[in-house]
C-alpha positions in Angstrom: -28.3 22.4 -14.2 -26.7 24.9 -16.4 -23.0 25.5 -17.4 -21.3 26.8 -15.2 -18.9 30.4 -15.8 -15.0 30.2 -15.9 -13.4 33.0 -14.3 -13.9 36.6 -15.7 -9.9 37.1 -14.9 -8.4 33.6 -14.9 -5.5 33.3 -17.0 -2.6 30.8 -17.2 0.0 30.7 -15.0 3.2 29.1 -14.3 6.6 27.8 -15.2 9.1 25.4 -15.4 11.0 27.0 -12.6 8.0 26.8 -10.4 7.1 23.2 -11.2 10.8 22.5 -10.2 10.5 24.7 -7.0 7.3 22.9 -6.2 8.8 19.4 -6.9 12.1 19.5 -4.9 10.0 21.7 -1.8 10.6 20.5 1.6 7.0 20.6 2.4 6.7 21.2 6.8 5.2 18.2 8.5 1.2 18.5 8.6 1.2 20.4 5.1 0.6 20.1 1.6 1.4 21.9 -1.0 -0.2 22.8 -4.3 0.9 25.9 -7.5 -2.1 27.8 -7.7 -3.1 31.1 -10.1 1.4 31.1 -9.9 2.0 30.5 -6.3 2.9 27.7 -4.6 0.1 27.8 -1.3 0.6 25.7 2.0 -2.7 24.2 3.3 -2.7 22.5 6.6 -3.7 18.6 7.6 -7.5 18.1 7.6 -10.0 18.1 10.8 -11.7 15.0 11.6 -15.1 15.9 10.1 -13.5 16.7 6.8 -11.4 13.3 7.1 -14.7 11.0 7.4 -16.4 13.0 4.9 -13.4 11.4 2.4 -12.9 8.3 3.9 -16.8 7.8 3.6 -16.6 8.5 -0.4 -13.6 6.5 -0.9 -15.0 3.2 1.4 -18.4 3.8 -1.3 -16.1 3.9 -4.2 -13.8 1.2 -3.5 -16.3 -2.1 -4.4 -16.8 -0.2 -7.6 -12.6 1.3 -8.2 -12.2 -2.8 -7.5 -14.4 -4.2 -10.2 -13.5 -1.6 -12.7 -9.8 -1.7 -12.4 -9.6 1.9 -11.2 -7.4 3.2 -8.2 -8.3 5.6 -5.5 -5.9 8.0 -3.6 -5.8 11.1 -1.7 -2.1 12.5 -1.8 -1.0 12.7 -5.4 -0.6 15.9 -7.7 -2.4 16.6 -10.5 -0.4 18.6 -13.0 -3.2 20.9 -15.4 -0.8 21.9 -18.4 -2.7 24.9 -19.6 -2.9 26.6 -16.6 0.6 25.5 -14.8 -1.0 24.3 -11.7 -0.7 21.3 -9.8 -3.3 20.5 -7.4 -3.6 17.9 -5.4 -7.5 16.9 -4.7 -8.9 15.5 -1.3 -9.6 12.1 -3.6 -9.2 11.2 -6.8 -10.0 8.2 -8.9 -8.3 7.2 -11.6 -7.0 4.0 -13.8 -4.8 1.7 -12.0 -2.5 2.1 -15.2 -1.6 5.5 -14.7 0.1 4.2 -11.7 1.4 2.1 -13.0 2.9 2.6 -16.2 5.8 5.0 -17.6 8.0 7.1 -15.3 7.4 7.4 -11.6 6.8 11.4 -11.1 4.7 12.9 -8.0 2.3 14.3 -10.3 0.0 12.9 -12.9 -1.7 15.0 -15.9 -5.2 16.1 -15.2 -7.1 14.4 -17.9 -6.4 10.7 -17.1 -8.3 11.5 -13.9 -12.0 10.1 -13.8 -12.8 11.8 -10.3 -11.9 14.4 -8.6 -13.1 15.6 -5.2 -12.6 18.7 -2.7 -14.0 19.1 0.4 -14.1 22.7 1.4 -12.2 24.0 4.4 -12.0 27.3 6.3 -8.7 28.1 4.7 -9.9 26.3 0.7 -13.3 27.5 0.4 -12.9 30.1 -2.0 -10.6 28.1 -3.5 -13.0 24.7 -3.9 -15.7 26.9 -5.1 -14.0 28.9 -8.0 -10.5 28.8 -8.5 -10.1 25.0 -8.4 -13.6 24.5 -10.5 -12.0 26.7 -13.0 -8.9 24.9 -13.3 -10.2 21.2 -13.1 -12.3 22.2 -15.9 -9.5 23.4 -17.9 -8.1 20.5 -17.1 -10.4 17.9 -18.8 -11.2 16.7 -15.6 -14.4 14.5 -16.9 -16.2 14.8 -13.1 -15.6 17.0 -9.6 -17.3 16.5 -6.7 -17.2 19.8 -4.2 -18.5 19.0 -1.3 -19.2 22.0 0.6 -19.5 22.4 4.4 -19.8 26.0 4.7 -23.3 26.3 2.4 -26.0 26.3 4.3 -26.6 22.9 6.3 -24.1 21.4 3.7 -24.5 20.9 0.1 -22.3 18.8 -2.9 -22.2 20.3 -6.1 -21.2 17.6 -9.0 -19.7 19.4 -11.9 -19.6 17.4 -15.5 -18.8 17.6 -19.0 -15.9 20.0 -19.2 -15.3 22.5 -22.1 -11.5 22.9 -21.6 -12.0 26.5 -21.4 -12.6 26.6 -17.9 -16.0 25.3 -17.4 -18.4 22.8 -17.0 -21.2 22.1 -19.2 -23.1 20.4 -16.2 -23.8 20.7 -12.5 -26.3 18.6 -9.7 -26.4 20.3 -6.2 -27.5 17.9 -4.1 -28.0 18.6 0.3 -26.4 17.4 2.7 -27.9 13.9 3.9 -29.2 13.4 0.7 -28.1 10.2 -2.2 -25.8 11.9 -4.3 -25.7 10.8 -7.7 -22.4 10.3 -10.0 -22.7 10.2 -13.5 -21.2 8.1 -15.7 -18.5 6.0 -15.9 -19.6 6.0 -11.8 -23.6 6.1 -12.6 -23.6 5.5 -8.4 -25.0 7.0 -5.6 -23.4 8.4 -2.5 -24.8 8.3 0.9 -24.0 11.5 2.7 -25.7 10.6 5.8 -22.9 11.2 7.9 -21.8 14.4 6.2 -23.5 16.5 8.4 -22.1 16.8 12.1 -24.0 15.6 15.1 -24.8 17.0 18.2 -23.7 15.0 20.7 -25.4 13.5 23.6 -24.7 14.8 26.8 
């Protein structure tokens, strides 16, 4: 599909002050904690329908991660210079040497991510569908996978090709319990057959 729009009032935001405030943060048990748009914002542990929804991409991804040398994880920042954000995505995929080479730090620069993926919450939707897009696509982020749970019976929206001005150049919306398709380097499909919840039997 076509580009998508950055944000009509998106600007960078940020400091070294709040980079160092975010680092040294005693973060309350059953939290994360991210700088977005120049705040630092708490979001709480996920529910267990948005857990399986990322353990089932990252169990699909790992015979692939494996072969290609590439590391998955699920609780590291992601530091996007130009904006002054760190976010830290529901999963990311990345190059097992950016683990493992130069300093440790609890946040890694946003363009020697391959993947990264948000699953939308009650308290991140707005978030996941426009501020975080913006900013993992003025990140370089080469691919982000939204998955959202509150569009319609469920939908994933894979964004591609980013301009660095806070956009991407490509999108695929795919529905819920449909093969969702990757692009390259991934050029794999997802099953998102358990995506959807299920009613159970009495």
């Amino acid at each position: 599909m076509a580009a998508t729009e950055p944000l009509a009032d998106a600007e960078p935001a940020g400091s070294d002050e709040l980079w160092k405030a975010w680092e040294t943060l005693d973060v309350p048990p059953g939290f994360r904690a991210e700088i977005i748009r120049g705040d630092i914002v708490l979001s709480p542990s996920p529910t267990n329908r948005h857990s399986l929804i990322c353990t089932e991409i990252m169990r699909q991804l790992w015979p692939l991660a494996d072969e290609r040398d590439w590391r998955l994880a699920n609780e590291l920042g992601v530091r996007i210079e130009s904006t002054g954000e760190v976010l830290i995505p529901d999963l990311m995929a990345l190059p097992v040497a950016v683990l493992t080479d130069g300093e440790e730090t609890s946040a890694i620069d946003s363009p020697e991510l391959l993947l990264a993926v948000e699953v939308t919450s009650d308290s991140s939707v707005s978030r996941d569908r426009e501020t975080k897009l913006w900013s993992y696509a003025a990140g370089l982020v080469p691919v982000y996978m939204m998955v959202d749970r509150h569009d319609r019976n469920g939908t994933v929206r894979v964004f591609s090709e980013p301009s660095g001005e806070g956009r991407y150049q490509h999108y695929d919306l795919f529905d819920f319990g449909k093969p969702v398709r990757l692009p390259e380097p991934f050029n794999v499909e997802i099953d998102t057959s358990l995506f959807a919840p299920r009613t159970r039997r009495a």
